[in-house]
Every structure is written in structure tokens, then in C-alpha cells.
C-alpha positions as a Python dict, from the first residue, in 0.01 Angstrom:
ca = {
    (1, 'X'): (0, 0, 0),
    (2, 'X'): (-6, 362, -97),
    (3, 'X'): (-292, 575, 28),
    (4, 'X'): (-356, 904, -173),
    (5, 'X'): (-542, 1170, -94),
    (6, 'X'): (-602, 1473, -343),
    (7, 'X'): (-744, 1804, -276),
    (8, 'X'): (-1002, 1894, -543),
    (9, 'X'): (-1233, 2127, -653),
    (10, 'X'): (-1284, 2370, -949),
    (11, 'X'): (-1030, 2290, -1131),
    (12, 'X'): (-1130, 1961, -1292),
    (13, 'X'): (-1440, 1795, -1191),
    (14, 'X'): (-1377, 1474, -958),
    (15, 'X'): (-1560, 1214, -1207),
    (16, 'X'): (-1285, 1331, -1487),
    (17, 'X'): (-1037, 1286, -1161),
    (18, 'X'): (-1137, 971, -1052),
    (19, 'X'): (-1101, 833, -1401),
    (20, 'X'): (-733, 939, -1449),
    (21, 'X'): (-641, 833, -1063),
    (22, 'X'): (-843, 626, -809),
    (23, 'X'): (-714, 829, -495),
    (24, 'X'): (-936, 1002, -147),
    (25, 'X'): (-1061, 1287, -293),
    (26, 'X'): (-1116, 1568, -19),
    (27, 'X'): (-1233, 1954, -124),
    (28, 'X'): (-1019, 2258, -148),
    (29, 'X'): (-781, 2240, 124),
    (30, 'X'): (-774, 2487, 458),
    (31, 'X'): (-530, 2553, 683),
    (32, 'X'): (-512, 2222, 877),
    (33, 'X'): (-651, 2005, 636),
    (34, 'X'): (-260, 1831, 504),
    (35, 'X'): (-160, 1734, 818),
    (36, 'X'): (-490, 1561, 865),
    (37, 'X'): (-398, 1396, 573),
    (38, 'X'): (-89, 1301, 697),
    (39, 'X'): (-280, 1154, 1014),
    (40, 'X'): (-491, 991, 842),
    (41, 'X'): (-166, 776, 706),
    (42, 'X'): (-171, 943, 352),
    (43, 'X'): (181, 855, 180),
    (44, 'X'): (88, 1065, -130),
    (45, 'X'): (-86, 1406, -117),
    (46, 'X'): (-203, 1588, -439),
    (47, 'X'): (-270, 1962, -347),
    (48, 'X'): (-469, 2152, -675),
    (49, 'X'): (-720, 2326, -517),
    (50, 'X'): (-751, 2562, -184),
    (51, 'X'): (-918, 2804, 12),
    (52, 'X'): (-728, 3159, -27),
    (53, 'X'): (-993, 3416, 144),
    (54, 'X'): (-1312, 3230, 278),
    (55, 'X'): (-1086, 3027, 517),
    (56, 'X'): (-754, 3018, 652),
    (57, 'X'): (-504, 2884, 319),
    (58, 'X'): (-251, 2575, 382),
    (59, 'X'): (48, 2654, 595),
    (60, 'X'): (403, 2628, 477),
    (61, 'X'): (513, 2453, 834),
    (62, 'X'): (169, 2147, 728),
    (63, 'X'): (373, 2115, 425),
    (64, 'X'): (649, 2047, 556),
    (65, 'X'): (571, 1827, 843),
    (66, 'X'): (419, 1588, 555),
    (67, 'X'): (728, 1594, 362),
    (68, 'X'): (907, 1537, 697),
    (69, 'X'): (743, 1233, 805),
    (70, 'X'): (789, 1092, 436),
    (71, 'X'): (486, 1207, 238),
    (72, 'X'): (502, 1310, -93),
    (73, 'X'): (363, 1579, -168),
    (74, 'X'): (252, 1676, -522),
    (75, 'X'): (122, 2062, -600),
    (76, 'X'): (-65, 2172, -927),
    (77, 'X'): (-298, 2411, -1102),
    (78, 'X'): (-398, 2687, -816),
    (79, 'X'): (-315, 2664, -477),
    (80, 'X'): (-99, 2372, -539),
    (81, 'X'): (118, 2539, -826),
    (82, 'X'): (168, 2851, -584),
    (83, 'X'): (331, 2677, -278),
    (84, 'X'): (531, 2380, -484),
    (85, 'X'): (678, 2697, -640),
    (86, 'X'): (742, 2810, -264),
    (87, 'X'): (857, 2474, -136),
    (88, 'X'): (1034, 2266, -444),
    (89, 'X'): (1391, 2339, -257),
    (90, 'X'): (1229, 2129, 67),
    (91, 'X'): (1091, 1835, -124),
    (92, 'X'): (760, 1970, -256),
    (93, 'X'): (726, 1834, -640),
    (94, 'X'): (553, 2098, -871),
    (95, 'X'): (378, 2001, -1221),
    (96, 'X'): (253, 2219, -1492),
    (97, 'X'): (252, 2528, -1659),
    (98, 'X'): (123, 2775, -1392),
    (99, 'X'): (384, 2571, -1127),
    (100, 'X'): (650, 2690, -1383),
    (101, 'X'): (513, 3058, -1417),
    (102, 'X'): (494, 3079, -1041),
    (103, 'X'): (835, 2929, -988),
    (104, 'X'): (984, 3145, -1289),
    (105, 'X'): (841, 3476, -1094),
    (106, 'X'): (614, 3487, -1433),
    (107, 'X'): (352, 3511, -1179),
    (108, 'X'): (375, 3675, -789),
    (109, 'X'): (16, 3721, -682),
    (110, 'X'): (-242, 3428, -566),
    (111, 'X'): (-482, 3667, -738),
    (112, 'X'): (-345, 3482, -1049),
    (113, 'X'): (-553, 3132, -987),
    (114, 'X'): (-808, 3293, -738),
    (115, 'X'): (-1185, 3258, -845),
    (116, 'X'): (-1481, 3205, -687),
    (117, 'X'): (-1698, 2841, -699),
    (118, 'X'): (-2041, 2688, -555),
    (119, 'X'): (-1967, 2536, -266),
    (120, 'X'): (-2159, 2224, -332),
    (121, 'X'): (-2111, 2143, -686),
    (122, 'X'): (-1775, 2267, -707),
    (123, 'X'): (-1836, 2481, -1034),
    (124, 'X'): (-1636, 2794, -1126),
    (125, 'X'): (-1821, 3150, -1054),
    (126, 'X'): (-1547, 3354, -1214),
    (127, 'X'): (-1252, 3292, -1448),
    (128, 'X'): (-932, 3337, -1325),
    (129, 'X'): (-668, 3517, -1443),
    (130, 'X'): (-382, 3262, -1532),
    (131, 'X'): (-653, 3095, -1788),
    (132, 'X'): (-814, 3467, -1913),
    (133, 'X'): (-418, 3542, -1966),
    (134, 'X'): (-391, 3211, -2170),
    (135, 'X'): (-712, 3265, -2361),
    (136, 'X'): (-642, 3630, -2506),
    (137, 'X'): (-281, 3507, -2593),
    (138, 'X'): (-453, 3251, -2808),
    (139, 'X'): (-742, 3454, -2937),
    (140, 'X'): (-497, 3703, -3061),
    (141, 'X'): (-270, 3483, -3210),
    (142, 'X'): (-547, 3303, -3379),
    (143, 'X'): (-633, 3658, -3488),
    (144, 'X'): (-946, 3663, -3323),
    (145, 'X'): (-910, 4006, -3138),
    (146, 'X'): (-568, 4261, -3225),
    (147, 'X'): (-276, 4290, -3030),
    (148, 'X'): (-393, 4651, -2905),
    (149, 'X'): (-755, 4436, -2810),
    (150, 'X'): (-569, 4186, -2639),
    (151, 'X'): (-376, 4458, -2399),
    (152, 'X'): (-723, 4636, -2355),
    (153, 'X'): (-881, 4348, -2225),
    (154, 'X'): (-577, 4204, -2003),
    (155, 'X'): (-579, 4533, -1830),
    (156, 'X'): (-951, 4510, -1763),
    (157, 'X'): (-937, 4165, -1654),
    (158, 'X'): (-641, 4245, -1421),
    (159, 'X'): (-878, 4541, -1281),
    (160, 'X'): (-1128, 4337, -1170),
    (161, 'X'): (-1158, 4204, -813),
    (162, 'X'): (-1125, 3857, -855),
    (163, 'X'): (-1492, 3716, -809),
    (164, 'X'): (-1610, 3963, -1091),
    (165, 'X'): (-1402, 3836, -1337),
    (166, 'X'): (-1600, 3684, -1656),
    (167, 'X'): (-1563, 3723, -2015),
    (168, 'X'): (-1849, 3951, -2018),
    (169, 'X'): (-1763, 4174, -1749),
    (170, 'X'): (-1376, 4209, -1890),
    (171, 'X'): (-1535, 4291, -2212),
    (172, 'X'): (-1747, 4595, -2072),
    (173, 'X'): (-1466, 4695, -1830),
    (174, 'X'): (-1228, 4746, -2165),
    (175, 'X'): (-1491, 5018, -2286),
    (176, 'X'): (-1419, 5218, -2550),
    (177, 'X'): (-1050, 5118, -2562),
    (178, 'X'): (-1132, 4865, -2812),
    (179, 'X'): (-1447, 4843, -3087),
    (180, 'X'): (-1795, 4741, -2965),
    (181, 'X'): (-1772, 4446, -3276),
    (182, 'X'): (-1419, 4289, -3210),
    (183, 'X'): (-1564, 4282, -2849),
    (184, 'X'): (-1840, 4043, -2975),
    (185, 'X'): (-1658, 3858, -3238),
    (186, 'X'): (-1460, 3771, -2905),
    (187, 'X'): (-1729, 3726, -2636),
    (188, 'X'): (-1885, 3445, -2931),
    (189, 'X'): (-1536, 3260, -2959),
    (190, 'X'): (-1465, 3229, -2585),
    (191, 'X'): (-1777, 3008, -2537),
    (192, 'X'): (-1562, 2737, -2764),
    (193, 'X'): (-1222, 2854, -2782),
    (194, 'X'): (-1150, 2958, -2381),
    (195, 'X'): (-799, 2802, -2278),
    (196, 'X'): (-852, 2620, -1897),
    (197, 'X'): (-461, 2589, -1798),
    (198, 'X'): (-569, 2495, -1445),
    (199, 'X'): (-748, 2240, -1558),
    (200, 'X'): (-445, 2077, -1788),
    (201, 'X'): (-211, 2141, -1497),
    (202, 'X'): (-451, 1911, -1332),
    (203, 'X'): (-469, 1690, -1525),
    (204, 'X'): (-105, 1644, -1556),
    (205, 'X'): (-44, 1604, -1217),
    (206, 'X'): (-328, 1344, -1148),
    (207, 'X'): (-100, 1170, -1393),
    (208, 'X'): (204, 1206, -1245),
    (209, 'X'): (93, 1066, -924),
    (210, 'X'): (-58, 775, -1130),
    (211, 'X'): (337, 699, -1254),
    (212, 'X'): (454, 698, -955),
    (213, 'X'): (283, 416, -872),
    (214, 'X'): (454, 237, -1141),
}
């Protein structure tokens, strides 16, 4: 019998989770935390979510001990996306779009999927950037903000320190580089129209792992 354990947190809430895949469902993962897993007999490990600066991240070598003994090991959506991208030549399987972007050299930084979330319920504190770069591509191609708006506001967003980043606070960092109106005709779409990649990612590979199991 297969024994799945999935490292979870902000980016999709574990009730939405547990309805797509009944699996172990275990916080962001530390350094330490896989090959647990792996003791604890897991034969499929989902790794989304994971500490990058409050703790020690996942190893490369706890990685790769699961996929030695067996384990497969399925990455997503933040943490996940950014070492299947690392380790999809060893046996590591990757799923999704920021995987891709990672593994395409799209992206480089972990900045890209960092944010900051409440510790005990697990909610987002700050966007990050892979989903505020997703949500001005659509808002200008819905023609909700210009092109010259949507390059103001990337660069302000990409000047924040990670836990600062919200909607609001990328609108006032983009100052007067783009009009005080289009700013709010923005800040009143993103409460509806925000894109949440990491979340689809996911999604998708909570999926995956549920077709594996035929």
C-alpha cells in the first residue's frame, strides 16, 4: 500500500488538498524533514511548500537519498518547483508552470515563490512574485493597466524585499511612474482578477500523484 506524505502550506489550503488527494499532510518542509519522510516508510513524497529563511531549506543530498531508496518524489508550486528543476536529471518529477519557468532558467532566484505566511493558519502575508508577474501580464492584456503600467509596477514589485510585497505596497512603490487613477482602477481589479499560479501548480501536482495511483 502506498503511503504519501505531502508538504503543505500557503499554497493551497489543506481542506482543498485533502479533497483532490487523501495523503499525510505535514507543513512546509525544513532541512531534515524528507528523509523523515522517508523513515517514516513514505513511498510517495509531494514537496510544494518550504521553509527558505526562517529555517534551514531541504537539502539536495535528503532528496536524493529518497529517490535512492525508491521514493518518488514529486515537486510543485514554490519550494518544490525550484529543486525538481534542480534534480529532474536524478529522478525528481517536476509539475507545473513555475517547475517549467525554473527549469527553462525563466526564473533563477527563490525570491521568485518566497512570501511570508501565519504560522498557524497557514495564510499568505505577502504575494509573491511568480503570481504578481502572472497577474500584471493578465491585467495588461485584459487592458486593465498599459504596457508602460505594467513595467512600472513589475519593477516595484521586484524592489521590494519579499515580505513587503502586496498589491498596495507595489502600487505606492511605482510612484509617479504611472497615474494615481490607472493605479486604482488596478488595486480594485486585483481583489477579483489576481492570478495564484502556485496555487494551480498545486493543484496539478496533487493530481498527478492521485494518477499515479491508478
Amino acid at each position: 500500500m502506498q503511503k504519501i506524505i505531502v508538504f503543505l502550506g500557503p499554497s493551497l489550503e489543506q481542506s482543498a488538498a485533502e479533497k483532490i488527494l487523501p495523503a499525510e499532510y505535514h507543513p512546509p518542509a525544513k532541512r531534515g524533514d524528507l528523509l523523515a519522510a522517508a523513515r517514516d516508510g513514505a513511498t510517495i513524497i509531494g514537496l510544494i511548500d518550504g521553509v527558505f529563511h526562517q529555517e534551514s531549506a531541504v537539502a539536495h543530498r535528503e532528496i536524493l537519498t529518497a529517490l535512492r531508496h525508491g521514493i518518488t518524489v514529486v515537486g510543485a508550486s514554490s519550494m518544490g518547483a525550484l529543486r525538481a528543476a534542480e534534480m529532474d536529471t536524478l529522478g525528481m518529477l517536476g509539475i507545473g508552470e513555475v517547475y517549467r519557468m525554473y527549469k527553462s532558467g525563466e526564473l533563477e532566484s527563490d525570491d521568485e515563490v518566497a512570501l511570508v505566511f501565519d504560522p498557524s493558519s497557514g495564510l499568505a502575508l505577502s504575494e509573491p512574485l511568480i503570481n504578481i508577474r502572472f497577474t500584471l501580464k493578465l491585467a495588461r492584456d485584459t487592458g486593465i493597466i498599459d504596457p508602460d503600467a505594467h513595467d512600472s509596477l513589475l519593477i516595484s514589485a521586484r524592489s521590494l524585499f519579499y515580505p513587503k510585497r502586496t498589491y498596495r505596497a507595489i502600487v505606492t512603490g511605482a510612484g509617479n511612474t504611472m497615474d494615481e487613477k490607472a493605479g486604482e482602477r488596478f488595486l480594485n481589479w486585483v481583489t477579483s482578477g489576481a492570478c495564484d499560479q502556485k496555487r494551480e501548480d498545486a493543484v496539478a501536482a496533487l493530481e498527478y500523484i492521485r494518477n499515479l495511483l491508478g
